[in-house]
C-alpha positions in Angstrom: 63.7 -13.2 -86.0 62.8 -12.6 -82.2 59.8 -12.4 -80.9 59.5 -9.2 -78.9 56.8 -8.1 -76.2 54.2 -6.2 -77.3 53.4 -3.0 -74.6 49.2 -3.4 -74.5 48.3 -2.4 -70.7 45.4 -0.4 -70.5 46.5 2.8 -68.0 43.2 2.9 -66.3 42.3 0.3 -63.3 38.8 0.8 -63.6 36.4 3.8 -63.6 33.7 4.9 -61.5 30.7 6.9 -63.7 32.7 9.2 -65.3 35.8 9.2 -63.0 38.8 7.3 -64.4 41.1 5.6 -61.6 44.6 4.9 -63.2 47.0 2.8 -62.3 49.5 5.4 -61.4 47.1 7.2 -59.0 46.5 3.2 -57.1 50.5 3.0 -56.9 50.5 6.0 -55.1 48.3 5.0 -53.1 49.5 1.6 -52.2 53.0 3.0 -51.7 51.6 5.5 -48.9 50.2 2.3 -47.0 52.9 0.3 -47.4 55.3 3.5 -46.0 53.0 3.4 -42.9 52.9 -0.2 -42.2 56.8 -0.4 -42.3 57.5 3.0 -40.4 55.6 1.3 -37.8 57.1 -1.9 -38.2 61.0 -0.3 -37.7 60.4 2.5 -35.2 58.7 -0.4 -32.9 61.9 -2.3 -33.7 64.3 0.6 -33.4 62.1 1.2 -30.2 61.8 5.1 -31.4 58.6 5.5 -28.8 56.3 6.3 -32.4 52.9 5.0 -32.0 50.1 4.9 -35.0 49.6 8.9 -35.0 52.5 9.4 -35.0 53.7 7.2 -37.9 50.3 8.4 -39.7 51.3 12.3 -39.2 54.3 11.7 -40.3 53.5 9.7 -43.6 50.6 12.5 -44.5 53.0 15.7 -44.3 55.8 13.5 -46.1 53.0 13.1 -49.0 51.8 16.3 -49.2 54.9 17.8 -49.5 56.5 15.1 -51.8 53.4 15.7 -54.0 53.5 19.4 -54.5 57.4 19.7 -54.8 57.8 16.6 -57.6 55.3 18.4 -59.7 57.2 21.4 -59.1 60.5 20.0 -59.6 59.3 18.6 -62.8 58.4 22.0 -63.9 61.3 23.7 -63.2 63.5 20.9 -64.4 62.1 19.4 -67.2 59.5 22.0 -68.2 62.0 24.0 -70.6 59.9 27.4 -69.6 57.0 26.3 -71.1 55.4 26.2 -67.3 56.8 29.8 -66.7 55.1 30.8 -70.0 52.1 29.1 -68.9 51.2 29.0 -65.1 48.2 27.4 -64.7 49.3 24.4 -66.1 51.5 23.9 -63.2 48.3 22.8 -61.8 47.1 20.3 -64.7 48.7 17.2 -63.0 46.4 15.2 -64.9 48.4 15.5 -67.6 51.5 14.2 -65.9 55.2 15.2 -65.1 56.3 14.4 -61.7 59.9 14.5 -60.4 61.6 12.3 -58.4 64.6 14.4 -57.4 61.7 17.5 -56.9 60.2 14.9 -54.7 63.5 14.2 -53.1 63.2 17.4 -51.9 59.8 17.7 -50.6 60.4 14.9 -48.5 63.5 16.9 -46.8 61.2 19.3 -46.2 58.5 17.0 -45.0 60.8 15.1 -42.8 62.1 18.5 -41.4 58.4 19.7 -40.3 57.5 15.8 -39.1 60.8 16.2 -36.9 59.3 19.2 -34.9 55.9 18.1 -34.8 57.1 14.8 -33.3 60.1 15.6 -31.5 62.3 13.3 -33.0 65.7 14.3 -34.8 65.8 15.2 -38.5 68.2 12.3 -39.5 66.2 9.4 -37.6 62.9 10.4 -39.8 65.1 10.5 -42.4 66.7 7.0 -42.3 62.8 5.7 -42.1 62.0 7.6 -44.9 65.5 6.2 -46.7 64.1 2.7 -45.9 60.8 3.2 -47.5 61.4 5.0 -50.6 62.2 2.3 -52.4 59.0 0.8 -52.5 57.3 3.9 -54.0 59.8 4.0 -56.9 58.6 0.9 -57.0 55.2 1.2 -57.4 55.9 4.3 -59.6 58.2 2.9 -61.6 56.0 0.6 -62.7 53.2 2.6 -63.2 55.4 4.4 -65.7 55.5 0.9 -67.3 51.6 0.5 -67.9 51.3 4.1 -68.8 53.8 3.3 -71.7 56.3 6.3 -70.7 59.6 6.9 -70.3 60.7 4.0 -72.1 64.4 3.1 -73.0 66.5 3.4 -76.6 66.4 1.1 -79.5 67.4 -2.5 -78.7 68.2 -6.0 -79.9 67.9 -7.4 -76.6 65.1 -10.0 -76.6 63.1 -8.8 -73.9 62.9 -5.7 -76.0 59.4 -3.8 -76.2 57.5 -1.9 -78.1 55.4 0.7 -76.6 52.7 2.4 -78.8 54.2 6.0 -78.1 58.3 4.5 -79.1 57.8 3.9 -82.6 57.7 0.4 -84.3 61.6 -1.0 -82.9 61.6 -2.5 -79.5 63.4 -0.8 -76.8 64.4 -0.9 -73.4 61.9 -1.2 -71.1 64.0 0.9 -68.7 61.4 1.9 -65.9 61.8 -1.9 -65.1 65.2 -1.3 -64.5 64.6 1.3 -62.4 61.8 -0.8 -60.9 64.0 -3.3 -59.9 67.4 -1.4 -58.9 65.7 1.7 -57.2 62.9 0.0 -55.9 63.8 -3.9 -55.0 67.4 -3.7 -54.8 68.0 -0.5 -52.8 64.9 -2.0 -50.4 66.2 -4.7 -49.7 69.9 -3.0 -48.6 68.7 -0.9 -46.7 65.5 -2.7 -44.9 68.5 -6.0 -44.1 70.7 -2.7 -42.6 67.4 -2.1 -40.5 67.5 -5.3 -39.1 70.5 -4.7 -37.0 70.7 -4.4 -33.4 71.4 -1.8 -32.2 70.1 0.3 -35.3 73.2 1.9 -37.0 74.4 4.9 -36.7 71.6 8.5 -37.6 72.1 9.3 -41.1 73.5 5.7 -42.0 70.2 4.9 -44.4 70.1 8.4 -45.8 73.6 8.7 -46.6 73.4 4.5 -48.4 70.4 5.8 -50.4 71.5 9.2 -51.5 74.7 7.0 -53.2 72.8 3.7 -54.1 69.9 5.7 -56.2 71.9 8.4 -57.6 74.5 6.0 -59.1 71.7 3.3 -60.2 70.2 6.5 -61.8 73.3 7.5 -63.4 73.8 4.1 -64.8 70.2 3.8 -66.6 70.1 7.0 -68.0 72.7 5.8 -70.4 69.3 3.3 -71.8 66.7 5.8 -71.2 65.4 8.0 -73.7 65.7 11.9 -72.2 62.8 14.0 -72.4 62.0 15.0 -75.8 61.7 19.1 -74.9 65.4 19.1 -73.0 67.4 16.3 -75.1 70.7 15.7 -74.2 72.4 18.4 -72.3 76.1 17.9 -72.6 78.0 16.2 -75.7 75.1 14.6 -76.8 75.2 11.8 -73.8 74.9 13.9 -70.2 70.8 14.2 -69.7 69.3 16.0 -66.7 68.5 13.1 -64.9 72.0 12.3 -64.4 72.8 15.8 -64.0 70.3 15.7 -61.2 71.8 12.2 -59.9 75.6 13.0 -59.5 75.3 15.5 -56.3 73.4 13.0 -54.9 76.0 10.4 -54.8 78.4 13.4 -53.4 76.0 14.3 -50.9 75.4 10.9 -49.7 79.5 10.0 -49.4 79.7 13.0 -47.6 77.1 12.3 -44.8 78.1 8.4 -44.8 81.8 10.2 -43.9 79.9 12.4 -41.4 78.5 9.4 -40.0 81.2 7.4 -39.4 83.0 10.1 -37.3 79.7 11.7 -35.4 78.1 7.6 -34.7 75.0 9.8 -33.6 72.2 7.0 -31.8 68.9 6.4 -33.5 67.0 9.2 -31.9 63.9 8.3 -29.9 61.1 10.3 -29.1 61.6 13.2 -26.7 58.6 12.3 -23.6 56.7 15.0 -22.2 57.3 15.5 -18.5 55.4 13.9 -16.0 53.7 16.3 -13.3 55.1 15.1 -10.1 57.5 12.4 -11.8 60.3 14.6 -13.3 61.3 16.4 -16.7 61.6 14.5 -19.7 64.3 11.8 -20.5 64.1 11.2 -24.2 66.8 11.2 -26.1 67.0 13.9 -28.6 
């Protein structure tokens, strides 16, 4: 008989008085630092003309907004009108639910206010933000882990757990998978891309990701247990996620299509004018 693993992680870090600090809090957190330290890293490298502000203003609008929408993604999407019924509970994020494709969205939108703020095209934020992702999926992913949630089906598999929440059988422990495709594999795509000189074309990283996450997505789904209060939403197989996941892939073959005929330069940071020296000559 196999041996399997056991799932006995303790969710909290450490706490302070009366104030728990979990381990999915600390991956946030550590996943915001890492973001900064590489969007500095690239834009130097991609010569972009971002300094330390600038890579900090950026990373702080891309969190709030990535916070607010991925609890209200996971709300609207996973919620089953139980949030509609009950409102204020929208705001009870201590109690979890976060999505990543709501999140998805909230760093479009981030991206798109950063891009005005800092003068720098849409796309070019973008493909930074493309590179970095993985390594909060990462981070959450594996938070998911020591929390004991969202684990996989049933399996035979010997490195098979069993979570305290999934019953007695060991299952898949699938938010490794995820760890490990969506955060390590797509990362290290895209951040090898980055490396090239000159940086490829604008809308190259977004366009990689969009199809590299939504098909790894696809793919685990198929091992992941769906969320009890939706099930599965089409022939007892299709789940939301992967309903979610597919117009990504679309989306990111059509802008990787778009690339290839636009070839639109990294964009670099547009420079104020110069009193006396002449108008600005930053590329847009």
């Amino acid at each position: 008989m196999l041996n399997h693993i056991y799932h006995a992680l303790n969710p909290i870090a450490f706490s302070i008085g009366p104030i728990d600090v979990r381990w999915y809090g600390l991956a946030y957190v550590a996943a915001f630092i890492l973001a900064y330290l590489l969007i500095c890293h690239i834009s130097k490298r991609w010569e972009l003309g971002l300094d330390s502000d600038d890579a900090l203003t950026l990373v702080v609008v891309v969190a709030i907004c990535l916070l607010v929408c991925a609890r209200l993604g996971y709300c609207l999407f996973y919620g089953d009108g139980y949030y509609l019924q009950h409102p204020l509970k929208i705001l009870a994020v201590n109690e979890g639910g976060m999505s990543f494709h709501g999140g998805l969205v909230g760093c479009i939108l981030g991206g798109a206010i950063s891009s005005r703020l800092l003068h720098v095209p849409f796309l070019t934020l973008a493909d930074l933000g493309s590179i970095v992702a993985p390594v909060g999926l990462f981070f959450g992913r594996c938070a998911n882990f020591v929390n004991g949630e969202l684990w996989g089906k049933v399996t035979t598999l010997p490195w098979g757990v069993v979570f305290e929440s999934g019953g007695p059988l060991p299952r898949h422990p699938s938010q490794l998978y995820e760890a490990l495709l969506e955060g390590v594999v797509i990362f290290l795509v895209l951040y090898l891309m980055a490396r090239r000189q000159p940086p490829r074309s604008r809308g190259t990283f977004l366009g990689t990701f969009l199809v590299l996450y939504g098909t790894f997505r696809f793919l685990i789904e198929f091992v992941r247990v769906p969320d009890v209060q939706l099930g599965y939403l089409i022939n007892g197989v299709i789940t939301m996620g992967q309903l979610l996941s597919l117009p990504m892939v679309v989306a990111g073959a059509v802008l990787l299509a778009w690339v290839r005929v636009r070839r639109l330069p990294q964009g670099r940071r547009a420079r104020r004018a110069t009193p006396g020296v002449g108008g600005s000559n930053g590329e847009k």
